[in-house]
Residue frames relative to the residue before (quaternion, step in Angstrom):
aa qw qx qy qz dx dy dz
X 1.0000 0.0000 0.0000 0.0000 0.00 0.00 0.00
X 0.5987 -0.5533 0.5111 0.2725 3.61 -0.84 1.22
X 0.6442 -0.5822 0.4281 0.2505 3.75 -1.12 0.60
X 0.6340 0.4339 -0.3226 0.5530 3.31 0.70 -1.05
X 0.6869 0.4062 -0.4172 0.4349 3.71 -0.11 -1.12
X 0.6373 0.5525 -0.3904 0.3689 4.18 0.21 -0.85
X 0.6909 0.3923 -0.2500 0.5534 3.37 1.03 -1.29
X 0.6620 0.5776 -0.3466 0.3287 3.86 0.92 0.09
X 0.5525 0.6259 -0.2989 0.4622 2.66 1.73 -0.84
X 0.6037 0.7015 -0.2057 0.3181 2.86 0.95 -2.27
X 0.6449 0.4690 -0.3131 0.5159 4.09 0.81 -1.66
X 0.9097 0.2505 -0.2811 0.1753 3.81 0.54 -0.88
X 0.5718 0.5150 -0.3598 0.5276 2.92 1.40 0.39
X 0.8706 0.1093 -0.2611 0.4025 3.43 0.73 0.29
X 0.9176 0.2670 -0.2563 0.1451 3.18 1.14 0.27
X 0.1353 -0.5949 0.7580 -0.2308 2.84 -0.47 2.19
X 0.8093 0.4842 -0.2246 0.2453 3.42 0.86 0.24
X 0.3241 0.6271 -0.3661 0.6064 2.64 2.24 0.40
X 0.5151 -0.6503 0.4251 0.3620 3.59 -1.53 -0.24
X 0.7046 -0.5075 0.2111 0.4487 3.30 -1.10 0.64
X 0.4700 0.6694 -0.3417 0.4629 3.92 1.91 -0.32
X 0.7432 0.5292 -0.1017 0.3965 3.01 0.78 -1.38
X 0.6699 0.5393 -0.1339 0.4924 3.26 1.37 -0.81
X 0.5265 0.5631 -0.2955 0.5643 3.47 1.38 -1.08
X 0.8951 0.1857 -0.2452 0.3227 3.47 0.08 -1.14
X 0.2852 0.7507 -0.4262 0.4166 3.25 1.63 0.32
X 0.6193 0.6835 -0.0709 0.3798 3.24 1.09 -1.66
X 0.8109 0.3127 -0.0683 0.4900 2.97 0.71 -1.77
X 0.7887 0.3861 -0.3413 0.3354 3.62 1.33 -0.02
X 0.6211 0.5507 -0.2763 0.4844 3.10 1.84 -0.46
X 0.8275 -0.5048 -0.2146 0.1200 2.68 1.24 -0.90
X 0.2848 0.6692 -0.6373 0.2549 2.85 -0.41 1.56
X 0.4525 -0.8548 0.2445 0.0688 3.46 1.60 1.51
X 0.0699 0.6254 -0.7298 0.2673 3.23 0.90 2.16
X 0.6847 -0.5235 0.4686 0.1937 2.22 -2.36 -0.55
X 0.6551 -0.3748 0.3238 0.5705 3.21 -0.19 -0.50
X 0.7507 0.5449 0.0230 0.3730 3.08 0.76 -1.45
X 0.5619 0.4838 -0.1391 0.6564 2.98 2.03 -0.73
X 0.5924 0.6500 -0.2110 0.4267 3.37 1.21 -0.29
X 0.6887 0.4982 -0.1332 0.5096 2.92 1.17 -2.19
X 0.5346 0.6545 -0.3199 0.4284 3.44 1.47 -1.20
X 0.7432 0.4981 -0.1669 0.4143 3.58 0.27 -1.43
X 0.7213 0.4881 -0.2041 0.4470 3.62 0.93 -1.40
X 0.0863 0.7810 -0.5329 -0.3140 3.33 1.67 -1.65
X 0.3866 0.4785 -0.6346 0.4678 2.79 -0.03 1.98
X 0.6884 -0.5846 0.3109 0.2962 3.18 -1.60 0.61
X 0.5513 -0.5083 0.4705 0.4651 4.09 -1.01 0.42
X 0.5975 0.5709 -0.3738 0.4212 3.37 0.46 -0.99
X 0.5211 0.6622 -0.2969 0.4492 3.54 0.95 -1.56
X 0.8336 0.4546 -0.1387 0.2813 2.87 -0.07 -2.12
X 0.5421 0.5246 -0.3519 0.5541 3.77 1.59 -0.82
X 0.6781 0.5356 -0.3471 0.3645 2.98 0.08 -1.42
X 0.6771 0.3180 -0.4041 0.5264 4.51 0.28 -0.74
X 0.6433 0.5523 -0.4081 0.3385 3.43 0.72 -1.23
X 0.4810 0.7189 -0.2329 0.4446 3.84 1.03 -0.77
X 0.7472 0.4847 -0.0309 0.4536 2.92 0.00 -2.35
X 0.6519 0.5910 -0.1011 0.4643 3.68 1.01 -1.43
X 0.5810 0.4715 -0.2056 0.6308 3.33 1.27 -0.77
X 0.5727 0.6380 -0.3568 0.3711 3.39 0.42 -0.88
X 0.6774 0.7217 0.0115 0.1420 2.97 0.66 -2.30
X 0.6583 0.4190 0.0085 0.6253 2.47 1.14 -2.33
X 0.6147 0.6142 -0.2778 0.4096 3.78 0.65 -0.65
X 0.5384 0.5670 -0.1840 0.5957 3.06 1.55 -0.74
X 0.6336 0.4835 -0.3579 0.4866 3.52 0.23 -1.27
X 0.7348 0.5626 -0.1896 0.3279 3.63 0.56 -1.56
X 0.5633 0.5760 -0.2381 0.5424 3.50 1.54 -0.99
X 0.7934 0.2648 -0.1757 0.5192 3.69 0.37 -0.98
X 0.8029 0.2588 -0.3778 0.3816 3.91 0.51 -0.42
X 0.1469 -0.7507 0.5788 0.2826 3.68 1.78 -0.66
X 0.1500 0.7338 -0.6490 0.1336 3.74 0.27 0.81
X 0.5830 0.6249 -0.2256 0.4677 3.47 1.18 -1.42
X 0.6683 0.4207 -0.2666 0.5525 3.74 0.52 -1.46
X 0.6576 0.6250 -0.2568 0.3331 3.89 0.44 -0.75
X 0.5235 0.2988 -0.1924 0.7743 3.34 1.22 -1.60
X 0.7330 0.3253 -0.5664 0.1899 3.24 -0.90 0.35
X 0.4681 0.5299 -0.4052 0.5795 3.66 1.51 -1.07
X 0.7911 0.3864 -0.4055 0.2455 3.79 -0.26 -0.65
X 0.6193 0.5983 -0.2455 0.4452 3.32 1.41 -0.54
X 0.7041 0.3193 -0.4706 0.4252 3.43 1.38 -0.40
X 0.6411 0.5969 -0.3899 0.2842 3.77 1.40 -0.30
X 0.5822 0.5287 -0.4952 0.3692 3.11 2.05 0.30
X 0.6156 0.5488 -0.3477 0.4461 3.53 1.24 -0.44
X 0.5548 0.5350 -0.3769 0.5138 3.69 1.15 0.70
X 0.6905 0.4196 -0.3013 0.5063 3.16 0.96 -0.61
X 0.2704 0.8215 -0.2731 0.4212 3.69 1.82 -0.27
X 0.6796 0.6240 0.0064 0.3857 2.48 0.70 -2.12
X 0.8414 0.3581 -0.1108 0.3892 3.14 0.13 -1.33
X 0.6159 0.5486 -0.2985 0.4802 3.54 1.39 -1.15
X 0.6786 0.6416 -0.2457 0.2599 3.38 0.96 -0.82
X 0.6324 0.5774 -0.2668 0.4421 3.14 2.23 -0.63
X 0.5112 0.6137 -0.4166 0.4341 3.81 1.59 -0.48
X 0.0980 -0.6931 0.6979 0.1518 3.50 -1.47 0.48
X 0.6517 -0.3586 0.4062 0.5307 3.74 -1.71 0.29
X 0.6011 0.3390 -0.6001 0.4045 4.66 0.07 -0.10
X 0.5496 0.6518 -0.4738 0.2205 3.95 0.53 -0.78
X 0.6306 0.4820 -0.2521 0.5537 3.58 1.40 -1.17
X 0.6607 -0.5624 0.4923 0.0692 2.96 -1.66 1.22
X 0.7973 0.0768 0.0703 0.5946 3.23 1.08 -1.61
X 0.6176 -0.3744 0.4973 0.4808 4.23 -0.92 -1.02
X 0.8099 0.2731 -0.3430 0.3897 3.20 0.47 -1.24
X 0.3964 0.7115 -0.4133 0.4072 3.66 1.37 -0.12
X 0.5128 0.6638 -0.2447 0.4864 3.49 0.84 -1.52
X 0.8677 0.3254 -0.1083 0.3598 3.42 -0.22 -2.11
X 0.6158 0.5092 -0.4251 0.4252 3.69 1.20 -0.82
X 0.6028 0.5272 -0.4207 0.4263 3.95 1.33 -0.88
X 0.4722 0.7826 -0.3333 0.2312 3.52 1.11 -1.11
X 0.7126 0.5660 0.0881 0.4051 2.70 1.20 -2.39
X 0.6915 0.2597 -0.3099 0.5987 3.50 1.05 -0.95
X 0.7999 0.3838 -0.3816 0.2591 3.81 0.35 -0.08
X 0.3034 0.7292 -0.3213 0.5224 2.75 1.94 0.85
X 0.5558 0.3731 -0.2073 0.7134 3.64 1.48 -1.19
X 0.7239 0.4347 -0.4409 0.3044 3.52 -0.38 -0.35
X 0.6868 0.3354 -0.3675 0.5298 3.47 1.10 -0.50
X 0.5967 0.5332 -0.5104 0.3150 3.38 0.75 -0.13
X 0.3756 0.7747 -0.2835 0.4224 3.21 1.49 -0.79
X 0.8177 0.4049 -0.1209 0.3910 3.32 0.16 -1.93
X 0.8282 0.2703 -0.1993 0.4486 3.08 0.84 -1.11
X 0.2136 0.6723 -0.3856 0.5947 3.39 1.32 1.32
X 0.8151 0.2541 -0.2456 0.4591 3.32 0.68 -1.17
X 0.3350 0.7579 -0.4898 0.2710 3.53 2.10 -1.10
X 0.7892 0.5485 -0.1031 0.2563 2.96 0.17 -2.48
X 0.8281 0.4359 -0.2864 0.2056 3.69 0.99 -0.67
């Protein structure tokens, strides 16, 4: 997974649990893609400073990710939901015995994409 996307993930799944410091400049570097300097500027604090939480922050969240594997989790479930995708997608209305057969399959692969694209979006 590409850096940027890891360190996206990483902010939403864990961090409401950083401080509101941490978070700001989280924010302001990931994203809304200052610089350092633009940072240090804004915070009036030093670049050095500004690496140093941004760093430290990384750390953190990595942590969170090591011990709960929420991240590693939503991701296994998301490809076994786009497998199951997969598979529903191959039945047509002759596969079904009856209509109401048809309409219950209709219905759960109706939730499943709502499902998926639920998880697309988060």
């Amino acid at each position: 997974m590409e850096r940027f996307a890891e360190m996206a993930l990483l902010a939403d799944f864990y961090g409401p649990l950083l401080t509101e410091k941490q978070r700001n400049v989280w924010d302001l570097h990931y994203e809304q893609d200052l610089s350092l300097v633009e940072i240090a500027t804004a915070e009036k604090i030093s670049r050095q400073a500004v690496y140093d939480l941004l760093k430290r922050t990384e750390k953190i969240l990595s942590e969170y990710e090591a011990k709960l594997g929420l991240i590693h989790r939503f991701l296994l479930e998301q490809e076994k939901l786009i497998e199951v995708k997969k598979q529903l997608q191959v039945y047509t209305e002759a596969d079904f015995t009856n209509l109401e057969a048809w309409e219950r399959h209709q219905m759960i692969r109706g939730q499943i994409n709502d499902v998926s694209n639920d998880m697309e979006s988060s």
